[in-house]
C-alpha positions as CSV (number, residue, x, y, z in Angstrom):
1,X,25.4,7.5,16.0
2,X,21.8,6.1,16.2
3,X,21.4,2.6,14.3
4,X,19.6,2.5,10.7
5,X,18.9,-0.8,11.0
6,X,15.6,-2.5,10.0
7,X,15.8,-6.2,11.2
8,X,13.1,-8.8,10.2
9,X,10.8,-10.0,13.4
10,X,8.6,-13.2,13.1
11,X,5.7,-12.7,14.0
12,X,5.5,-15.3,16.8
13,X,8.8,-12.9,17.9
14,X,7.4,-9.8,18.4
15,X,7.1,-8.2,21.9
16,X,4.2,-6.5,23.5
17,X,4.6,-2.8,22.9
18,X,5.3,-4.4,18.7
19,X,2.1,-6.1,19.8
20,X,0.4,-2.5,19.7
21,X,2.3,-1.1,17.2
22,X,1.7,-3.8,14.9
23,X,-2.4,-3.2,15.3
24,X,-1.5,0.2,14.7
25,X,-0.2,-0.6,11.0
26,X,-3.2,-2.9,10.2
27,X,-5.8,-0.2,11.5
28,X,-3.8,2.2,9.1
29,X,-4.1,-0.1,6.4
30,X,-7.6,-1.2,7.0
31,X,-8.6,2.7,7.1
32,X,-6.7,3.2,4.2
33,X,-7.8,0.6,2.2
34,X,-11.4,1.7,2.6
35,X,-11.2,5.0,2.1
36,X,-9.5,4.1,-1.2
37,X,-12.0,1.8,-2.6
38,X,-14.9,3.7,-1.3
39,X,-13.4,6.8,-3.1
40,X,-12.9,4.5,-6.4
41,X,-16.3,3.2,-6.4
42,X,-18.0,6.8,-6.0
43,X,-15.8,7.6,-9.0
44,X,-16.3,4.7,-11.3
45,X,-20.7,4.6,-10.2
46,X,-20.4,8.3,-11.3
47,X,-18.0,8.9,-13.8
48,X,-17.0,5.1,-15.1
49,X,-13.6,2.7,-14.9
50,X,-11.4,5.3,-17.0
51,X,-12.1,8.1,-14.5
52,X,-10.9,6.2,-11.4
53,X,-7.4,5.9,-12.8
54,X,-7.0,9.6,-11.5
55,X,-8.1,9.1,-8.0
56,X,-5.2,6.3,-7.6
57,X,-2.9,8.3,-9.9
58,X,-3.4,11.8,-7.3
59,X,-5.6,11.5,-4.6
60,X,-4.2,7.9,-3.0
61,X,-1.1,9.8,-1.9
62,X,-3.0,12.3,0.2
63,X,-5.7,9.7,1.7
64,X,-2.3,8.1,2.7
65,X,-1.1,11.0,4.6
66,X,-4.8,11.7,6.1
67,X,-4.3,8.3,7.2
68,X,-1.1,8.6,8.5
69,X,-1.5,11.5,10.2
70,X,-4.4,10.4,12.1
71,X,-3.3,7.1,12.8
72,X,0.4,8.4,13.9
73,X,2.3,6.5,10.9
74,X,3.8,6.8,7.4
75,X,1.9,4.5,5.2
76,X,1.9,4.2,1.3
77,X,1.7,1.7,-0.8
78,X,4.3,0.7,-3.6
79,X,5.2,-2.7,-6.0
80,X,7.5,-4.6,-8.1
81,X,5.4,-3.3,-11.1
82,X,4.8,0.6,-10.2
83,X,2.3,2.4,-12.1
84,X,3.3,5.7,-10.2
85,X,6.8,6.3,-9.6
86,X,5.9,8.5,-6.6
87,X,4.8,5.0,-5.2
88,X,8.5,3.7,-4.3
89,X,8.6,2.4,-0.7
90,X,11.1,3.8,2.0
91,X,14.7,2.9,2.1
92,X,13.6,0.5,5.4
93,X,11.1,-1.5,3.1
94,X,13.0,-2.3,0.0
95,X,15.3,-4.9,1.4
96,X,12.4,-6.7,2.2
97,X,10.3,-6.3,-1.1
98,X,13.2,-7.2,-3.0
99,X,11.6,-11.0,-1.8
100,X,8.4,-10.1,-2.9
101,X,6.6,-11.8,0.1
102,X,3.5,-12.8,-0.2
103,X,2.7,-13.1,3.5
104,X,2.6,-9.9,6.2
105,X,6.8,-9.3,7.0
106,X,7.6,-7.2,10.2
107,X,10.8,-5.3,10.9
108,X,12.4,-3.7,14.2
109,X,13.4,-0.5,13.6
110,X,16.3,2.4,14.8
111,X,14.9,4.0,17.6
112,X,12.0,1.7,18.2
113,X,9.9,2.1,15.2
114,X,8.2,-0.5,13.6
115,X,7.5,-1.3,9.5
116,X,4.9,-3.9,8.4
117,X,4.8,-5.0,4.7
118,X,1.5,-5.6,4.2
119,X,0.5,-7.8,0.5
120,X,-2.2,-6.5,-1.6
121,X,-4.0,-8.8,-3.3
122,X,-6.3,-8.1,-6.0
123,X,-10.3,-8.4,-5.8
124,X,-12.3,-8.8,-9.1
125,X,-13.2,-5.2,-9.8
126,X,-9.4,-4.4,-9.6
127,X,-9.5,-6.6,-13.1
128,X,-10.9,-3.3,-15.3
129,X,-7.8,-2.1,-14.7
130,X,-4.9,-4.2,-13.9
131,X,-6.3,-7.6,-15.9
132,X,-5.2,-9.0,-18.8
133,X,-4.5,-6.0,-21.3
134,X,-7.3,-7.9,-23.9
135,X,-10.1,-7.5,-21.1
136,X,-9.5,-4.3,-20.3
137,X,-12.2,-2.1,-22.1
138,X,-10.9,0.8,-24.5
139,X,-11.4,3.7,-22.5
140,X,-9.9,2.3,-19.9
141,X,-6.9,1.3,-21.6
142,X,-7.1,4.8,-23.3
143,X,-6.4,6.8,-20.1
144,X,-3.9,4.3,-18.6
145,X,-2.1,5.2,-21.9
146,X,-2.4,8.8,-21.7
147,X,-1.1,9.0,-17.5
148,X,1.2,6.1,-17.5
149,X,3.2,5.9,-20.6
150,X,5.1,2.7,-19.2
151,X,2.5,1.0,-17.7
152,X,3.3,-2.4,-16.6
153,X,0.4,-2.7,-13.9
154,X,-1.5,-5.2,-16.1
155,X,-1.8,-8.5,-16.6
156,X,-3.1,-9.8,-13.2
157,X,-5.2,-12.2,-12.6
158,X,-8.4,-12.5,-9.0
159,X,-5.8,-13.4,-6.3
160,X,-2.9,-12.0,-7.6
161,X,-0.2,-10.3,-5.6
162,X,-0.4,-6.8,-7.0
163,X,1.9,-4.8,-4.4
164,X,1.6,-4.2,-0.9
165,X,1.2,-1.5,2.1
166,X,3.7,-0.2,3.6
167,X,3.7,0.8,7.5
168,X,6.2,2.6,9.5
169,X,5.1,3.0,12.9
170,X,6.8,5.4,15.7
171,X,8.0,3.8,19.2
172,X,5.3,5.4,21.1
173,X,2.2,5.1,18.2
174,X,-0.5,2.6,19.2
175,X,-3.8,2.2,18.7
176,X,-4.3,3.2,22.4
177,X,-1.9,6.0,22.4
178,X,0.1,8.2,20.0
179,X,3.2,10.0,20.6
């Protein structure tokens, strides 16, 4: 029976080919990340703050798989304070999270697969939605009401450690050659 273990690597640790694999997660989560906030800020320069909420609520998910599929990895991104249940990490990640780092965290997997846990951190337009519930302006808070009926996404501050990304890279996926 194949091993299910996901153990921790520094990142002074890892070898060559989780060299590779590690720039494979952080090109996913760079490409990811911009494709998410380029979508939100068409969105919110079109259609203002409220609207956005929907493009994180059910179109972050499929830029994630786009991602993933042409980067050769599962990526998503999940947190201690989930606005989206369909958000949770996988089973390999939640160990991990459980510490809430606040630095990158790397993980050998079964098989030779990779995970990077990589932290989120929220820039100052994230604020319109995820800041303090008094600064968030009424229409906003409106349509986090009416999608998220426990929302605890809020409260944050610039800075803040709001989730992170989450990698899983195959044995043979880098960013010079997939499987």
């Amino acid at each position: 029976m194949a091993s299910t273990v996901w153990t921790p690597v520094p990142e002074a640790a890892l070898t060559q080919p989780q060299i590779g694999q590690k720039a494979n997660a952080l090109a996913a989560r760079d490409a990811l990340f911009e494709r998410l906030m380029a979508r939100l800020t068409a969105v919110v320069q079109a259609d203002g703050p409220a609207a956005a909420i929907a493009v994180c609520q059910t179109e972050a998910a499929a830029l994630a798989e786009s991602v993933g599929r042409e980067k050769g990895v599962r990526i998503g991104r999940t947190s201690d304070k989930l606005r989206n249940a369909l958000n949770q990490p996988p089973d390999w990640a939640v160990s991990p999270l459980a510490n809430r780092p606040s630095e990158p965290a790397f993980l050998a997997g079964p098989d030779g697969r990779f995970g990077a846990i990589l932290p989120i951190r929220l820039k100052a337009q994230c604020l319109t939605c995820h800041g303090p519930t008094e600064s968030i302006p009424i229409p906003v808070s409106e349509a986090l009401a009416s999608r998220y009926l426990q929302d605890r996404a809020v409260g944050y501050a610039e800075g803040d450690l709001r989730g992170w990304f989450w990698v899983e890279v195959a044995k043979e996926s880098t960013e010079t050659g997939r499987k």
